[in-house]
C-alpha positions as CSV (number, residue, x, y, z in Angstrom):
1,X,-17.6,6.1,-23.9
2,X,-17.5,7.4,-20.5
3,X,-18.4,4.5,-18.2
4,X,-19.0,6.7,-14.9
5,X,-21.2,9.2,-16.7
6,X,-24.2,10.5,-14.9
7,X,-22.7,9.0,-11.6
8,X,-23.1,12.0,-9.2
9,X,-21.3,13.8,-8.5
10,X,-20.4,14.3,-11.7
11,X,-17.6,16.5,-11.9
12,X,-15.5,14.3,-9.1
13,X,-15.9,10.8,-11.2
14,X,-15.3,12.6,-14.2
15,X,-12.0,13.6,-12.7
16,X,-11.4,10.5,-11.5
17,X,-12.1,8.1,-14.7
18,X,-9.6,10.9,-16.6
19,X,-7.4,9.8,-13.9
20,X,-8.0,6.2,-14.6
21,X,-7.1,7.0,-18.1
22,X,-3.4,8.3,-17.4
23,X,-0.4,5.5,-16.1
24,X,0.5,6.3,-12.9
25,X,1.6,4.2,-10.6
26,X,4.5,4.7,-8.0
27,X,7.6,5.9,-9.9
28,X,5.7,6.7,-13.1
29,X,3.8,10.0,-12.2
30,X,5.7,12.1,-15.0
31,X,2.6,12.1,-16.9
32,X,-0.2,12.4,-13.9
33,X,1.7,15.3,-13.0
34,X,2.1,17.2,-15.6
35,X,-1.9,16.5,-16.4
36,X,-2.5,18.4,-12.6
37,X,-0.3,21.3,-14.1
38,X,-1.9,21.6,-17.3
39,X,-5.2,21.6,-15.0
40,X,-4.0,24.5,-13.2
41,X,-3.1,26.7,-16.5
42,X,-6.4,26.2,-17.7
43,X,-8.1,27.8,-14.4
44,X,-6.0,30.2,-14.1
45,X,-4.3,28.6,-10.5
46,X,-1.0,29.3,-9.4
47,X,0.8,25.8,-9.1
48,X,4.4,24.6,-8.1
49,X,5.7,21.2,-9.6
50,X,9.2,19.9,-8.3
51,X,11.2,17.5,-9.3
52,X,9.7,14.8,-7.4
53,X,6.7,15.9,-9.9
54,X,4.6,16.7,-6.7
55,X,2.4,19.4,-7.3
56,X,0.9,22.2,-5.3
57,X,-2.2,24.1,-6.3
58,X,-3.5,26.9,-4.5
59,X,-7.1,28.8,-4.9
60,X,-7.9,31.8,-3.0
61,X,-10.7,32.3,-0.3
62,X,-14.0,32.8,-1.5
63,X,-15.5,35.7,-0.9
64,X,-15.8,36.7,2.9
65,X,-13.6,33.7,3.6
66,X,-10.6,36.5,3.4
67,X,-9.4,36.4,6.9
68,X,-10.2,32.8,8.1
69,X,-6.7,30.8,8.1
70,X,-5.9,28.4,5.1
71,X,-6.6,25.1,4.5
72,X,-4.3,22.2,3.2
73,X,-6.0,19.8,1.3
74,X,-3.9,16.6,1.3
75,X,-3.6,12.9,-1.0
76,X,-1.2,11.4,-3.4
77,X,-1.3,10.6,-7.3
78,X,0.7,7.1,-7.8
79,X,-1.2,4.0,-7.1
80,X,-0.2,0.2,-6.6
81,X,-0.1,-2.2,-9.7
82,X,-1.5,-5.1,-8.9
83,X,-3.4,-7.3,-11.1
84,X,-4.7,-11.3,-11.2
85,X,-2.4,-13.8,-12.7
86,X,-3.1,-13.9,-16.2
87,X,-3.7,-10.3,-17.2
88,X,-1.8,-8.8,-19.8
89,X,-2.6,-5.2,-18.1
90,X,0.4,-3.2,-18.7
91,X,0.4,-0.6,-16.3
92,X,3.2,1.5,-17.7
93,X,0.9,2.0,-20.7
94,X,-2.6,0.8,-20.7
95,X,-5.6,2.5,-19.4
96,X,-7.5,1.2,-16.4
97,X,-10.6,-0.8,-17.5
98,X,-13.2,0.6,-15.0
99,X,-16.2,-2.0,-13.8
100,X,-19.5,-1.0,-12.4
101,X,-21.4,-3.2,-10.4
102,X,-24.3,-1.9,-8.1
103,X,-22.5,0.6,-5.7
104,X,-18.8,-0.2,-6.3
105,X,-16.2,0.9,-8.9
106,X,-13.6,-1.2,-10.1
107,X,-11.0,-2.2,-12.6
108,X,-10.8,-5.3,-14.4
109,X,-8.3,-7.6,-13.2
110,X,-6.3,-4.8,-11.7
111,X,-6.0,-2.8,-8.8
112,X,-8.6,0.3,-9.0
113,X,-6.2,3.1,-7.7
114,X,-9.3,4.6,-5.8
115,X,-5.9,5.0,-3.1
116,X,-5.5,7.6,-3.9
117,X,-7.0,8.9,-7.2
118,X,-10.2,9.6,-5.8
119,X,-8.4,12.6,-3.3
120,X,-7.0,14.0,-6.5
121,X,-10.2,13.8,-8.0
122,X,-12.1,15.5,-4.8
123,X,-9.8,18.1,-4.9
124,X,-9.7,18.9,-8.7
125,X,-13.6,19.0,-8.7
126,X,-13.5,21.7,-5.6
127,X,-10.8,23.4,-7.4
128,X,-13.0,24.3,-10.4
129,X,-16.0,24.9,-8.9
130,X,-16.5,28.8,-8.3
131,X,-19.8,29.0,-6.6
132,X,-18.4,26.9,-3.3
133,X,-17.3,28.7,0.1
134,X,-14.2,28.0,1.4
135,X,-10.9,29.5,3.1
136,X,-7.8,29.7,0.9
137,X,-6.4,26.1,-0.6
138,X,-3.6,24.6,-0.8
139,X,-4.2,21.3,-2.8
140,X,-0.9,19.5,-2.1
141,X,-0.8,16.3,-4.9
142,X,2.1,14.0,-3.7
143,X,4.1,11.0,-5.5
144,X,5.6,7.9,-4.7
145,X,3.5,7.7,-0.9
146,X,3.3,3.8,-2.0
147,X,6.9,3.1,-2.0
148,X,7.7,4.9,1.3
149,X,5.9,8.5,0.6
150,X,9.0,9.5,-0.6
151,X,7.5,12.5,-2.5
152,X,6.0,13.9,0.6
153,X,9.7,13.6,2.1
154,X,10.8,14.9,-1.0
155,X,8.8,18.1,-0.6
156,X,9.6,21.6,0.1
157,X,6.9,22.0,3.0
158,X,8.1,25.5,3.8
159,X,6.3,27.0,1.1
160,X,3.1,26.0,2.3
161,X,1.0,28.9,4.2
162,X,-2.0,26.6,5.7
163,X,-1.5,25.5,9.1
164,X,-5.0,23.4,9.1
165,X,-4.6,20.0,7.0
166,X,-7.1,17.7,5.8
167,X,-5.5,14.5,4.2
168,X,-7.9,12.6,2.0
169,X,-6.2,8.9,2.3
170,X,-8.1,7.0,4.7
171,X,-10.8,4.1,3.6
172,X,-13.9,4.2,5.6
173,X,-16.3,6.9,5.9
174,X,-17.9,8.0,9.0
175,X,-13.7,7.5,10.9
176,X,-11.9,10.9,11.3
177,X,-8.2,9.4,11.6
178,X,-6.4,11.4,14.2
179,X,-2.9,9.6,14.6
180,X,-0.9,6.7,12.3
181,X,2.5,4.6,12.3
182,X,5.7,5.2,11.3
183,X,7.4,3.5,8.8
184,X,10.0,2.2,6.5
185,X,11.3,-0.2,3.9
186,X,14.0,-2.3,4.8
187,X,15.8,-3.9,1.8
188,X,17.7,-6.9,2.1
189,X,20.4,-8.7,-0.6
190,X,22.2,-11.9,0.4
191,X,24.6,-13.3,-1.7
192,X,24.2,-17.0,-2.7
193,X,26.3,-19.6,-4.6
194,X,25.3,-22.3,-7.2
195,X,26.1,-25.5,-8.8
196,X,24.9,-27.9,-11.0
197,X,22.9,-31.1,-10.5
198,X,20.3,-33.5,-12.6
199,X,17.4,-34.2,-12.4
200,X,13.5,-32.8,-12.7
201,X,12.3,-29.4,-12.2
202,X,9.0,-29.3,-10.3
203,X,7.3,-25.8,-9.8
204,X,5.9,-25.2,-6.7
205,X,3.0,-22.5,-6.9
206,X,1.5,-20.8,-3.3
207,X,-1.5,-19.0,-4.7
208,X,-5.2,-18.2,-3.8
209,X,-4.3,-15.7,-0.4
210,X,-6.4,-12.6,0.1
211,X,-3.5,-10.6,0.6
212,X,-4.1,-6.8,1.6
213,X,-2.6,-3.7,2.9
214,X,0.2,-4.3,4.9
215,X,-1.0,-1.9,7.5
216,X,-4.8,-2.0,7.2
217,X,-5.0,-5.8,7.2
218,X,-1.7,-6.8,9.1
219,X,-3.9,-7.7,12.4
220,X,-6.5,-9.7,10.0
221,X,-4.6,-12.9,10.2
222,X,-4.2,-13.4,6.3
223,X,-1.1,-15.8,5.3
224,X,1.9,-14.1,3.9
225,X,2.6,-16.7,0.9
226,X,5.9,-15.8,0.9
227,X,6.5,-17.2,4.3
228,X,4.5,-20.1,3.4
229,X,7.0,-20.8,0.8
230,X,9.3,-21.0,3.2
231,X,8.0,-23.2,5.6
232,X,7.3,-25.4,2.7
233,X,11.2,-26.0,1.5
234,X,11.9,-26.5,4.9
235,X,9.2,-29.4,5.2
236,X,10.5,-30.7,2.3
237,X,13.8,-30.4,3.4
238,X,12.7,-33.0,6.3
239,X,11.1,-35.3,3.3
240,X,13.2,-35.8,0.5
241,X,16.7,-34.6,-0.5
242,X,16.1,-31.4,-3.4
243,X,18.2,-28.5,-4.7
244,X,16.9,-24.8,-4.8
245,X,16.7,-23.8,-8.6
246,X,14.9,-20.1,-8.0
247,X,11.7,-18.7,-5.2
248,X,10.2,-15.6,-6.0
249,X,6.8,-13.9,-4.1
250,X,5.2,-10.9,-3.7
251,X,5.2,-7.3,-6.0
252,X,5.0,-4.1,-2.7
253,X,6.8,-4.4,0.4
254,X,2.9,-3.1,1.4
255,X,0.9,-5.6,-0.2
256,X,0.4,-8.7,2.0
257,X,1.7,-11.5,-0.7
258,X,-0.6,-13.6,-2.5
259,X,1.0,-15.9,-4.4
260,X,5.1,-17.1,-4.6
261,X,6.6,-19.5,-7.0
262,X,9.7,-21.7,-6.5
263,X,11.2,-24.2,-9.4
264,X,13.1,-27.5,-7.1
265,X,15.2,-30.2,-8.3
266,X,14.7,-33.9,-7.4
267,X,15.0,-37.3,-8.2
268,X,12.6,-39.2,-10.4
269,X,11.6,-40.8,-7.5
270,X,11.2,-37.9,-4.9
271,X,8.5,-36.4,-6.9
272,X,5.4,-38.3,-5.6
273,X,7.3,-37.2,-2.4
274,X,6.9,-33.5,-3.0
275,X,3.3,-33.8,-4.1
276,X,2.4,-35.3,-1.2
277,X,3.9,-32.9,0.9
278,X,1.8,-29.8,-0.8
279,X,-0.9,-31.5,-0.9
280,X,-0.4,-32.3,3.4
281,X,0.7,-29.0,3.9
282,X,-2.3,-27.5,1.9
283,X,-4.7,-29.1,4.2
284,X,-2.8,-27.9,7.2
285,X,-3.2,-24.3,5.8
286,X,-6.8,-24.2,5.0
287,X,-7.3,-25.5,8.5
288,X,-5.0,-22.8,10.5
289,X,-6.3,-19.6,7.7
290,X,-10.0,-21.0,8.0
291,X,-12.1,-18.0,6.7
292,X,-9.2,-15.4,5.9
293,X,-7.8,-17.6,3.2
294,X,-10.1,-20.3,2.3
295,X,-8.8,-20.5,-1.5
296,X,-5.5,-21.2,-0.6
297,X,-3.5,-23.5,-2.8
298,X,-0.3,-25.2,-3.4
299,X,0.5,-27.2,-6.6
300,X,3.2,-28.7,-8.1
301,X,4.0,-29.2,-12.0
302,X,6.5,-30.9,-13.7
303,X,8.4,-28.1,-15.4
304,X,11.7,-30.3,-17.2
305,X,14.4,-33.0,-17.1
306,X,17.9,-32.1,-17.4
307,X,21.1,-30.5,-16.2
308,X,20.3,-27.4,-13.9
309,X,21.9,-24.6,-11.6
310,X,20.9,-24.6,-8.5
311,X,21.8,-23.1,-5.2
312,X,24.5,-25.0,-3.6
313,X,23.5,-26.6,-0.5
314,X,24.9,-23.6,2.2
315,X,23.0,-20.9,-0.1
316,X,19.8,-22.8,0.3
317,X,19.5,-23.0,3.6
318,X,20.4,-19.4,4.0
319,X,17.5,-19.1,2.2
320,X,14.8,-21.0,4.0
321,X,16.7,-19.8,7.4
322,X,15.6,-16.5,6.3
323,X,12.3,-17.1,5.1
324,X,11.3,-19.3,8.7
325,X,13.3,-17.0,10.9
326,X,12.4,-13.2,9.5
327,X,9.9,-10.9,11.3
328,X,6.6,-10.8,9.9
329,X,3.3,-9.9,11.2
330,X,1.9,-8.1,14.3
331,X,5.1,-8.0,16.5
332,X,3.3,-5.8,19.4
333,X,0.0,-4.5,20.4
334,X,-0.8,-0.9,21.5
335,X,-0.3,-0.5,25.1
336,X,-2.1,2.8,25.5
337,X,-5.0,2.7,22.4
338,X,-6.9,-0.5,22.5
339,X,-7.2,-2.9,19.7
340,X,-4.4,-0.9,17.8
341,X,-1.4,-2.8,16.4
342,X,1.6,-0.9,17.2
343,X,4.5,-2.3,15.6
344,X,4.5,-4.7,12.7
345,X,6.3,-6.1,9.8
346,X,5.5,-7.5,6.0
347,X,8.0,-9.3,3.8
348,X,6.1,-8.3,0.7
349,X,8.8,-9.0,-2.0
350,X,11.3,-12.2,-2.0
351,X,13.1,-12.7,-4.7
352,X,15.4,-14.9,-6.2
353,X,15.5,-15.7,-9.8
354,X,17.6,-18.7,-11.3
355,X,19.7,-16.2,-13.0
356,X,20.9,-14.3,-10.2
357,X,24.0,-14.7,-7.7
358,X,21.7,-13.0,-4.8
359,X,18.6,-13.3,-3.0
360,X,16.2,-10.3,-2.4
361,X,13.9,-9.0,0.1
362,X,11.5,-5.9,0.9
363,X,9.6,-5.7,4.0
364,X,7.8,-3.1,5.3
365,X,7.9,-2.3,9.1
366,X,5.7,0.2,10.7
367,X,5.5,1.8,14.3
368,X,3.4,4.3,16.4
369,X,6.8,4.4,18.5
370,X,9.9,5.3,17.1
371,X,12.3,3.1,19.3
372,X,10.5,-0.3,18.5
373,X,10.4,0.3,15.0
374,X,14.4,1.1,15.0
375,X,14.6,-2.3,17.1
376,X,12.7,-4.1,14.4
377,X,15.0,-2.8,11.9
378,X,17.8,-3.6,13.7
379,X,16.7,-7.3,13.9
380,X,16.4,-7.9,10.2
381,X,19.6,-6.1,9.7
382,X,20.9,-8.4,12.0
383,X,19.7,-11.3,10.9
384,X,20.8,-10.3,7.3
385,X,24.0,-9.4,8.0
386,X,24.3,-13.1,10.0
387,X,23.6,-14.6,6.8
388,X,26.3,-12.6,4.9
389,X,24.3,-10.2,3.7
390,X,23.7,-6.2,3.3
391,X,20.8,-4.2,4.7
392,X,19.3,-0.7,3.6
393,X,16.5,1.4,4.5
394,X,14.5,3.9,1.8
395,X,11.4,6.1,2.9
396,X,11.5,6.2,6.5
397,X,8.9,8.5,7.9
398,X,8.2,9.3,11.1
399,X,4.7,8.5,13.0
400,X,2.1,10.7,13.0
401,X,0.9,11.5,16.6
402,X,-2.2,12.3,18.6
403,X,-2.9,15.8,19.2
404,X,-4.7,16.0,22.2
405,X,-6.0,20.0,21.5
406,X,-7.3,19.7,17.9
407,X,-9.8,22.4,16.9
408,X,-10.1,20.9,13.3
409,X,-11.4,17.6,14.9
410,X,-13.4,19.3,17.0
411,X,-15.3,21.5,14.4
412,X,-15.1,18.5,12.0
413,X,-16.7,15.7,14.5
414,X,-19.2,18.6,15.3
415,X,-20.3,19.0,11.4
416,X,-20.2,14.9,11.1
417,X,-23.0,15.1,14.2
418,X,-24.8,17.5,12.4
419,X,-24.9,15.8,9.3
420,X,-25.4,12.4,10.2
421,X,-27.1,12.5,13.3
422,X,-24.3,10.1,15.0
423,X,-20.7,10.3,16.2
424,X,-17.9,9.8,13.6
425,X,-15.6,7.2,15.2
426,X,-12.3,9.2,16.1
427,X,-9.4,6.8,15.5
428,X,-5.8,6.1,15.7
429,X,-4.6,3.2,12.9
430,X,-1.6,1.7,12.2
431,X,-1.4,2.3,8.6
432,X,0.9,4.8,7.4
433,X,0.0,8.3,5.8
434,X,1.9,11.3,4.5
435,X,0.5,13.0,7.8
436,X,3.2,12.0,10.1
437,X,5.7,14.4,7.6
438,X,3.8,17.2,7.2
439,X,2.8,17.2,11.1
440,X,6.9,16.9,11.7
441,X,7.7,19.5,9.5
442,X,5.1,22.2,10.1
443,X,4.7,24.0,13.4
444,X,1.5,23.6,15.0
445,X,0.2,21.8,12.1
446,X,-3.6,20.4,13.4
447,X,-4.8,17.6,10.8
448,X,-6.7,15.0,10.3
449,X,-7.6,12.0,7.8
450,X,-10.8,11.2,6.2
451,X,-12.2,9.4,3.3
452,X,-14.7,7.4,1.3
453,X,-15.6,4.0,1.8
454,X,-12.7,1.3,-0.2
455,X,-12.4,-2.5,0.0
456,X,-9.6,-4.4,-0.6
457,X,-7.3,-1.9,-1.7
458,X,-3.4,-2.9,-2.7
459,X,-5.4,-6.2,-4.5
460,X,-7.0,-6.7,-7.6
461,X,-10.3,-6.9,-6.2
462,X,-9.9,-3.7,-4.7
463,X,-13.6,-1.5,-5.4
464,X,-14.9,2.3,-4.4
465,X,-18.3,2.8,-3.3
466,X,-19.9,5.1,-5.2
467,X,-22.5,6.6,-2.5
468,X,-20.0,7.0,0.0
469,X,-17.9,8.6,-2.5
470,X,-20.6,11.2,-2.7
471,X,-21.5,11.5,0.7
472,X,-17.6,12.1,1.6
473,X,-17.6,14.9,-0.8
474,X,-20.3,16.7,1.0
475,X,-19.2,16.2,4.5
476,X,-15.9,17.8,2.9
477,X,-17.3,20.8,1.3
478,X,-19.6,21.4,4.5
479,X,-16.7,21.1,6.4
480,X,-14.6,24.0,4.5
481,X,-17.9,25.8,4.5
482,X,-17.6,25.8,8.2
483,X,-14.4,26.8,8.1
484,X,-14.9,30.6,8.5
């Protein structure tokens, strides 16, 4: 039974729960894909689908619309899988199990995908809908924006005809995004060696963060728990002597980590030792994260006694040299915009699991200027390469930037006014957005970013509210309206 039924309008969360229904989260869109062409053959839409599995669906003008210049309509298909410790969610199979609860939609345990699903789902409900007014779409469905919108940079944007683009990825009705960051992922691999010692193996657990959106919430002052971890072994390092047995934190080089694990190896009579330590550094914690991570944790459980292999001593402290010494965080403010973060970092993945000769990281680094975030980069490569180790970058995109003559915001802040009977806030962010392509790779390209009201998103507690939902959809169709 359809658990968004009724819930106006109709047609756009009935898109969206069928969305809900289908896997699709970053590199697993083979399927959510193929349901947008089999969408278009059933209304009669010409569509292209590439071998990125992006998809383009176009809809001509409605009737008197003929001469007014096309319109891009913009979001992506895959989603972040996240979901609470515990859940036996599988997200390369199982449906999402949608909540209600007053105003907000969201999934149980998991993350909701509303970022981006409910674009698709705006612009599949326009795209069936004969008796609205608009100039000639382009629905451009992307892949992969999670993971460094690398099906946007996969895209063939030459075949697109619309020089007016409207992407539907931002979080807060009522803010017409103008201008984003840059970005990239910068992987890095260190090779370690190991040994073996005796003696009991104590898990450490860093858990209870807020986590977040590495751009959205970067400037919110939420703990990264994998660098927690990190400041942890080297604490202990001062206490008691112990031997690395594995550390591993975070799932998305975007997702602020919430929780990292690490298995250590002491003496009998160090243990005590390390539990006091959590339990000191825990209170340290709450006290520096008051009200942005109030539920934060740190335990320690005995695990096993025996034989064990372990980093060797020089591997180790690679690794907590890296974890204490790696960018992370707001690493400059905006100059020119105030209150915007300019450049930042996340290390949103560490791992390092006993059975592996190498330690892992993903971070994500995002600038509004192109130079600083190639300096950034440069610094963890540097750092990385100090420690022995080999540095990549995947799904580097350029920034998006402000167009100071922009005739689609000005028409669209004018409808907003109309509307509403306020002023839209018109806003640069830091996050990044498929934008910043498009806007590179199409001349004279004016666009902007808007969309419904979203909480938490990246997290398990991440929820879409339902009215805003609906009032979005009308600003948008007035706005295409308008469009003449």
């Amino acid at each position: 039974m359809s658990i968004l039924a009724g819930i106006k309008p109709e047609r756009v969360f009935y898109y969206f729960e069928k969305i809900c229904q289908i896997p699709h989260g970053s590199g697993n869109t083979k399927q959510i894909s193929d349901y947008l062409v089999d969408f278009s053959k059933a209304h009669n839409l010409s569509y292209i689908q590439d071998g990125s599995n992006n998809v383009i669906i176009r809809k001509a003008a409605s009737s008197g619309y003929e001469d007014a210049g096309g319109v891009i309509l913009q979001g992506h298909c895959d989603m972040v899988c996240e979901k609470k410790a515990g859940s036996a969610h599988d997200f390369e199979k199982d449906p999402l199990q949608l909540e209600v609860d007053g105003d907000f939609i969201s999934a149980k345990d998991t993350t909701l995908g509303g970022d981006d699903g409910i674009a698709v789902a705006y612009m599949l409900a326009i795209l069936e809908d004969d008796t609205l007014v608009h100039p000639a779409l382009e629905c451009v469905i992307t892949t992969d924006e999670e993971i460094g919108l690398l099906g946007a940079n996969a895209l063939d944007a030459s075949v697109l005809k619309g020089r007016r683009l409207i992407n539907l990825d931002s979080e807060e009705e009522g803010s017409i995004w103008v201008s984003c960051a840059g970005g990239m992922t910068a992987n890095c691999t260190i090779p370690v060696t190991r040994s073996k010692v005796e003696g009991i193996c104590l898990e450490v657990m860093i858990d209870g963060l807020s986590g977040g959106h590495s751009g959205a919430e970067i400037d919110k002052n939420r703990a990264n728990s994998n660098l927690l971890m990190g400041r942890f072994l080297y604490g202990l390092g001062q206490c008691v002597p112990y031997a690395l047995k594995s550390a591993e934190g975070g799932q998305k080089d975007n997702a602020i980590p919430r929780l990292s694990k690490a298995l250590v190896v002491v003496e009998e009579e160090d243990m005590e030792a390390v539990i006091s330590h959590a339990s000191q550094l825990e209170l340290k914690l709450k006290k520096e994260f008051k009200n942005t991570d109030d539920g934060i944790r740190l335990t320690v459980n005995k695990k096993d006694t025996g034989e064990f292999y372990v980093l060797s001593p020089v591997s180790r402290e690679k690794l907590t040299f890296f974890l204490m010494n790696v960018a992370n965080g707001i690493q400059k403010m905006s100059g020119s915009i105030a209150g915007l973060v300019e450049t930042s970092c996340n290390l949103g993945i560490f791992s390092m699991p006993s059975d592996e000769e190498s330690m892992f990281a993903s971070l994500s680094v995002r600038s509004s200027v192109g130079s600083a975030k190639k300096a950034l980069g440069d610094r963890i490569c540097y750092l990385t390469e100090f420690l022995g180790g080999d540095y990549s970058v995947k799904g580097d995109y350029p920034a998006w930037e402000y167009r100071e003559n922009s005739p689609l915001r000005d028409r669209m802040v004018k409808v907003y006014e109309e509307m509403y009977r306020k002023e839209p806030e018109v806003v640069a962010i830091h996050a990044g957005l498929e934008c910043g392509l498009f806007y590179d790779r199409l001349d004279q390209l004016d666009c902007v970013s808007i969309g419904p009201d979203m909480k938490d998103i990246h997290t398990s507690e991440e929820k879409l509210s339902i009215s805003s939902t609906a009032s979005v959809y009308k600003y948008l169709l007035k706005v295409l309206a308008e469009l003449k």
